[in-house]
C-alpha positions as CSV (number, residue, x, y, z in Angstrom):
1,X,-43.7,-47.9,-31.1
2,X,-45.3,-44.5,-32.2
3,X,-43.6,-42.3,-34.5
4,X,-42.1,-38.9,-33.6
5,X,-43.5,-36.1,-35.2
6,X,-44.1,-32.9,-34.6
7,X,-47.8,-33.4,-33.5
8,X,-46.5,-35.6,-31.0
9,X,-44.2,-33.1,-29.9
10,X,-46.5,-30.1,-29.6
11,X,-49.0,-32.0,-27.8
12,X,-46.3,-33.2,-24.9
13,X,-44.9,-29.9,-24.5
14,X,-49.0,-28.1,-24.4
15,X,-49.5,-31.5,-21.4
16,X,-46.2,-30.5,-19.7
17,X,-47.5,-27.1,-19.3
18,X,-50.8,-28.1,-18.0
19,X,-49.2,-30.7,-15.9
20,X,-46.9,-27.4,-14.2
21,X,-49.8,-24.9,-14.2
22,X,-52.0,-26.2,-11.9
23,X,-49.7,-26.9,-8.7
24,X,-48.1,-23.6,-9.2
25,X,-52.1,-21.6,-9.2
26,X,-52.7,-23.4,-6.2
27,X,-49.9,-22.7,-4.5
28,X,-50.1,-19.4,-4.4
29,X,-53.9,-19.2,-3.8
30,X,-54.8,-18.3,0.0
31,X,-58.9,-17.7,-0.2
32,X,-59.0,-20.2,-3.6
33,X,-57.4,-23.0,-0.9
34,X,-60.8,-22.0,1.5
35,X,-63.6,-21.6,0.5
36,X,-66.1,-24.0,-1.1
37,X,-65.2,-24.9,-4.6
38,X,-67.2,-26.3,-6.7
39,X,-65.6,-28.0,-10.0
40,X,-67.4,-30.2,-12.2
41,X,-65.8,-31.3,-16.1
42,X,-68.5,-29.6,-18.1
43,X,-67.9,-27.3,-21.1
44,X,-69.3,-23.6,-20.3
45,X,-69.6,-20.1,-21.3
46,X,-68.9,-17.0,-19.6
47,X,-72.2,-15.6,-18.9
48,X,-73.6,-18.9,-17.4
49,X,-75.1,-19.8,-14.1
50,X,-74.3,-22.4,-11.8
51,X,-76.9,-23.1,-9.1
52,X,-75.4,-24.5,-5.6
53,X,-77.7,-26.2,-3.6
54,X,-77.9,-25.2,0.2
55,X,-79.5,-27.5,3.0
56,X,-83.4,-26.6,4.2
57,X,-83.4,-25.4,7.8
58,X,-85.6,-28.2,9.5
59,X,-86.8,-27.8,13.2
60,X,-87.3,-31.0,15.8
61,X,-91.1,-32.1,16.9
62,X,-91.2,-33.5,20.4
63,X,-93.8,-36.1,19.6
64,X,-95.9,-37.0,23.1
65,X,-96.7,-40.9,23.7
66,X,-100.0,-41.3,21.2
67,X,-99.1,-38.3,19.0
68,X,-98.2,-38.2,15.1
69,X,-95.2,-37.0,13.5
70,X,-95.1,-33.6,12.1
71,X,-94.6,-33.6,8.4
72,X,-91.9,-30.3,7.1
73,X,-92.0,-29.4,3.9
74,X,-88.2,-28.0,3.9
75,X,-87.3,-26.1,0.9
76,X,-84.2,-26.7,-0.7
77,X,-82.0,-23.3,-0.6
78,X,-80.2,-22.5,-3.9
79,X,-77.2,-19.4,-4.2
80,X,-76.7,-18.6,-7.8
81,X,-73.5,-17.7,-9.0
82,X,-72.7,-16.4,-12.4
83,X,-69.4,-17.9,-14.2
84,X,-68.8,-13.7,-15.3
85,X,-65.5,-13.7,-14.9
86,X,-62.6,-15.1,-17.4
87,X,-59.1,-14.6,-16.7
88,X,-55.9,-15.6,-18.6
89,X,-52.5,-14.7,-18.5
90,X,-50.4,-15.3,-22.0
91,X,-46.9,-15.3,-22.5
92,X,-44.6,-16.7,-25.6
93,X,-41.3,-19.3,-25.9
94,X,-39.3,-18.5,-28.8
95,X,-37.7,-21.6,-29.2
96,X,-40.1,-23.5,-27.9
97,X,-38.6,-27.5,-27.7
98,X,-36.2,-26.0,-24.6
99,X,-38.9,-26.4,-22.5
100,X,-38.8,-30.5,-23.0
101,X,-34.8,-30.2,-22.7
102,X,-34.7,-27.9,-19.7
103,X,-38.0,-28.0,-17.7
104,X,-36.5,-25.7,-15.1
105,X,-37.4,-22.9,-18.3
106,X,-41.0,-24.2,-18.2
107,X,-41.1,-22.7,-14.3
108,X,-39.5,-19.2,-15.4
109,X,-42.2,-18.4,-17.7
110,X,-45.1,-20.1,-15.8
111,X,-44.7,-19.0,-12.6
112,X,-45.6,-15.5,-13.5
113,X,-48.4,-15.7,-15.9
114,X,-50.1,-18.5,-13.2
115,X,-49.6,-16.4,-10.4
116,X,-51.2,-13.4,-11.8
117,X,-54.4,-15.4,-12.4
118,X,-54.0,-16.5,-8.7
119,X,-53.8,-13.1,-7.6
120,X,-57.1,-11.8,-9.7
121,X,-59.0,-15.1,-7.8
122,X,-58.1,-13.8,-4.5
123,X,-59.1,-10.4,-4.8
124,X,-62.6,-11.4,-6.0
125,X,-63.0,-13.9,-3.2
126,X,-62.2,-11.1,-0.9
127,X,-63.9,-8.4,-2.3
128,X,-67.4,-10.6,-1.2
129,X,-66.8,-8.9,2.4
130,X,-70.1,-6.6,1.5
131,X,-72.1,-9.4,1.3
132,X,-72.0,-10.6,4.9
133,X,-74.6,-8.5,6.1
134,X,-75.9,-10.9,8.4
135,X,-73.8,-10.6,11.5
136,X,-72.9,-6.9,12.8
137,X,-69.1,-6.2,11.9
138,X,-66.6,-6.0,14.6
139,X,-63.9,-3.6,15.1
140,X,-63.2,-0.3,14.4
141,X,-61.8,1.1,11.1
142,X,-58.2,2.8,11.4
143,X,-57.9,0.6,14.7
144,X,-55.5,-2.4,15.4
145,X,-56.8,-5.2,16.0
146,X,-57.5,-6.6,19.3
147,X,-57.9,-9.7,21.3
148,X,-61.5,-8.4,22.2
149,X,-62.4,-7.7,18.1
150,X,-61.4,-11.4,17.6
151,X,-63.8,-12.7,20.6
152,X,-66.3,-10.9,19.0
153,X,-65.6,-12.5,15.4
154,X,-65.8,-16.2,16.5
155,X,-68.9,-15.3,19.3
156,X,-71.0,-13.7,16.1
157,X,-70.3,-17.2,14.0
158,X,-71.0,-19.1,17.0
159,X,-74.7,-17.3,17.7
160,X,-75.2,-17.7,14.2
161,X,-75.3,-21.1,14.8
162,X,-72.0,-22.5,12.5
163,X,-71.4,-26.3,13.7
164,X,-68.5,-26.2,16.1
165,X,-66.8,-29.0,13.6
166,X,-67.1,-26.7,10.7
167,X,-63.5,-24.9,10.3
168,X,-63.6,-21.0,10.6
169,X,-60.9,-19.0,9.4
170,X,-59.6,-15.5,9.3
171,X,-57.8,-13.7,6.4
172,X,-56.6,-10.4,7.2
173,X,-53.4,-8.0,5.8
174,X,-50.3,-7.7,6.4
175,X,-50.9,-4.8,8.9
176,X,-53.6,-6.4,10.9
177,X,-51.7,-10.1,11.0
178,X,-48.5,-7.8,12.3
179,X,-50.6,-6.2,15.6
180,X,-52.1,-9.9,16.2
181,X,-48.6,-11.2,16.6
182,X,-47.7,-9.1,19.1
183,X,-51.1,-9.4,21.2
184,X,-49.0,-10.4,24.6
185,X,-51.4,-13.1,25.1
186,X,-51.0,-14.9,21.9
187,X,-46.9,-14.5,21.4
188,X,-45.4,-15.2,24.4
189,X,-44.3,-18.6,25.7
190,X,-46.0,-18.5,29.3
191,X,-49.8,-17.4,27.8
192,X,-49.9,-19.4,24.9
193,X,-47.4,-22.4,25.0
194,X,-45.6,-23.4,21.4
195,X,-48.4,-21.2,19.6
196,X,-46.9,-17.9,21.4
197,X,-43.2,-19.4,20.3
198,X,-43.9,-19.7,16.8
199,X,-45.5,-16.8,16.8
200,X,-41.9,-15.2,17.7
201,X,-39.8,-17.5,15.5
202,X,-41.5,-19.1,12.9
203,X,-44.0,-15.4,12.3
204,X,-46.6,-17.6,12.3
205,X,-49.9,-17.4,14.3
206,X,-51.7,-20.7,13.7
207,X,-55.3,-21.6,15.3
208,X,-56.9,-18.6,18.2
209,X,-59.7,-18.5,19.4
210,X,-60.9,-21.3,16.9
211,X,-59.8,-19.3,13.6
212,X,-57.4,-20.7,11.4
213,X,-55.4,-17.2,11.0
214,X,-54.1,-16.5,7.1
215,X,-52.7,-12.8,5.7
216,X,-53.6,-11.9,2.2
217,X,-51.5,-9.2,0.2
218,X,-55.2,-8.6,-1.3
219,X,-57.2,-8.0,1.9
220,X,-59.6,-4.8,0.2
221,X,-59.0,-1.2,1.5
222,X,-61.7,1.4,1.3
223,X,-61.8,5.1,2.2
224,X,-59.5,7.6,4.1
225,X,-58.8,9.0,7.2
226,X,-59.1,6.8,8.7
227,X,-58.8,4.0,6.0
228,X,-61.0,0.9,6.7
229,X,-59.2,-2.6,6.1
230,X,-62.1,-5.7,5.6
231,X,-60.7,-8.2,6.7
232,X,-62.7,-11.6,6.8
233,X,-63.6,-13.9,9.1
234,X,-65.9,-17.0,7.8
235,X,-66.6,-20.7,7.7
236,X,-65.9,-22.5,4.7
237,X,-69.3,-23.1,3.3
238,X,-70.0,-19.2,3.6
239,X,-68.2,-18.8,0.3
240,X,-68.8,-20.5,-3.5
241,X,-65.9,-20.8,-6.2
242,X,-67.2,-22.2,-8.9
243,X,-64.7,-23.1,-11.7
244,X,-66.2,-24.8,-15.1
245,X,-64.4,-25.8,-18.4
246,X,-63.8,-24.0,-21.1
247,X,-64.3,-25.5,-24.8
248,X,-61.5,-26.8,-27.0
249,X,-60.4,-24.0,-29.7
250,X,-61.9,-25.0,-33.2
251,X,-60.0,-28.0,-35.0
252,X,-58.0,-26.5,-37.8
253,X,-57.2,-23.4,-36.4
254,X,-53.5,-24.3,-35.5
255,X,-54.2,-23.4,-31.8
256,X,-54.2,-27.2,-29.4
257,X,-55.2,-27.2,-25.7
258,X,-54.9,-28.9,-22.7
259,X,-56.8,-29.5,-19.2
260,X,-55.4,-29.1,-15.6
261,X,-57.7,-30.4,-13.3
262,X,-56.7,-30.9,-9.4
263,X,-58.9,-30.7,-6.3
264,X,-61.6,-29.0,-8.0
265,X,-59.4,-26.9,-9.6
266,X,-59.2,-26.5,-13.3
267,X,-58.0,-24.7,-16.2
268,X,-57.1,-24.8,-19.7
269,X,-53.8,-24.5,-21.6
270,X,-53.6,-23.2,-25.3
271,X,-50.6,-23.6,-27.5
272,X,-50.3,-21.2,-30.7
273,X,-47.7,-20.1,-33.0
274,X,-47.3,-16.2,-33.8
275,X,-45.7,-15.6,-37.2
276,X,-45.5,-11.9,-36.4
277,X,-43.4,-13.1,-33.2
278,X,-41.7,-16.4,-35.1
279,X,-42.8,-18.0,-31.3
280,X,-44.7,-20.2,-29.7
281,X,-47.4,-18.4,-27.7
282,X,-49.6,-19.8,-24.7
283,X,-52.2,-18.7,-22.9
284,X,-53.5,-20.4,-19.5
285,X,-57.2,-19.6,-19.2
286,X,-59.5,-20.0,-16.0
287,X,-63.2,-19.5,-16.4
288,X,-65.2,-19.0,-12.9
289,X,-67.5,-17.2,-10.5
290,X,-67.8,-16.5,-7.3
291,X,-70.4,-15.5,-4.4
292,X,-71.6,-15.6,-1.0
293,X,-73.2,-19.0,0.1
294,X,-74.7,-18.6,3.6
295,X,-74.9,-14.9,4.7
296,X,-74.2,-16.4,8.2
297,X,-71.5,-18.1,8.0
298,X,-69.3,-14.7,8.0
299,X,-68.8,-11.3,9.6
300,X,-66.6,-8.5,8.6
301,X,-63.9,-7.6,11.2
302,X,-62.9,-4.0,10.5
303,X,-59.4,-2.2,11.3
């Protein structure tokens, strides 16, 4: 049996943390949970670029009895996305070995610090709305949304040839996901069955008109009078979030670190002490980038 000491201590209590992190970032991620991550184990530096490969566009050759087949040479799309952005939220323990006597203390300083990197991932994943220029936007700034506007959403995706098994969703705010409730159509009982019911009890609006329907606290706002909400309606591989690892802190500076790593999610947990402080300090770290995959495979729907 391994000895206790206090190396073995600090490095259970820096795993415990990752161990919580994690589950508590993805919880509270709405766009993170949708779009098309990309993870992958590999140490990197902010500043770096990840290329995502995108399928060739191929066409079909109706070959006549006798003929020869008609060679393509497709070319192998690529979307480049920069890993420019490094976020990290840091908070300290004073006493530290609580944490492994009373995990519920763990939660009460996590929760915050992993949420507020959640929150910054969501706003840049919405904030790519400007780069769907493919497809016209629909809907009218300063106007509530309407059964019509989402028609139009899901008829631009479908022209724009999406597969019909690919999922589409719709993230909107709080304002715009309030008017869609009470659409008559879509929350009562006798036009829309258990949807329209949950829609009045549960506040939840579910699957219309093939969008998986999501609010956002960080759906971006722009102008005034009237002010233009941007929301987003996309298919999953329209958006890129690519996460990478970043590198263990030098050995012998009194800092250790952790990984989290779930469902191509990952981030990194660093344990210091603070003599200034007399506490333990830690800092949970997420290096990533983000961008616009296929231009279209979204449309803006304004209100």
């Amino acid at each position: 049996m391994a000895a206790i000491t206090s190396t073995n201590v600090a490095n259970a209590i820096v795993k415990l943390v990752a161990a919580d992190a994690l589950p508590v970032l993805v919880g509270n991620l709405v766009m993170g949970n949708l779009v098309n991550r990309n993870y992958e184990p590999v140490l990197a530096q902010a500043g770096d670029t990840v290329n995502v490969p995108i399928p060739p566009i191929m066409v079909a050759n109706n070959i006549a009895e006798g003929g020869t087949v008609q060679t393509q040479n497709p070319n192998l799309g690529n979307a480049q996305i920069v890993l420019n952005t490094h976020v990290e939220a840091t908070f300290q323990i004073p006493d530290v070995t609580k944490v492994l006597a009373v995990p519920d203390l763990l939660k009460i300083y996590m929760q915050p610090a992993v949420a507020a990197i959640a929150q910054r991932v969501e706003t840049d994943l919405l904030n790519l709305y400007a780069g769907f220029t493919a497809n016209i936007p629909v809907g009218t700034p300063g106007t509530p949304i309407t059964e019509a506007v989402i028609d139009a959403a899901e008829t631009a995706l479908f022209l724009a040839k999406i597969p019909a098994t690919d999922q589409k969703f719709i993230v909107v705010d709080a304002a715009t996901y309030s008017a869609w409730r009470q659409i008559p159509r879509f929350s009562e009982f006798q036009t829309a069955g258990d949807a329209g019911l949950r829609a009045i009890v549960d506040g939840t609006i579910g699957k219309v008109k093939d969008f998986f329907v999501f609010r956002s606290q960080f759906v971006p706002k722009t102008g005034s009078a009237p002010v233009t909400t941007h929301n987003l309606a996309f298919a999953k591989d329209g958006i890129g979030l690519v996460i990478r690892r970043l590198p263990q802190p030098l050995p012998g500076t009194g800092a250790i670190a952790e990984y989290a790593e779930l469902g191509n999610f990952g981030m990194r947990v660093v344990m210091s002490y603070q003599p200034n402080t007399l506490a333990q300090q830690f800092t949970v770290d997420v290096l990533y980038g983000c961008g616009v995959l296929r231009n279209m495979s979204g449309v803006q729907v304004n209100t």
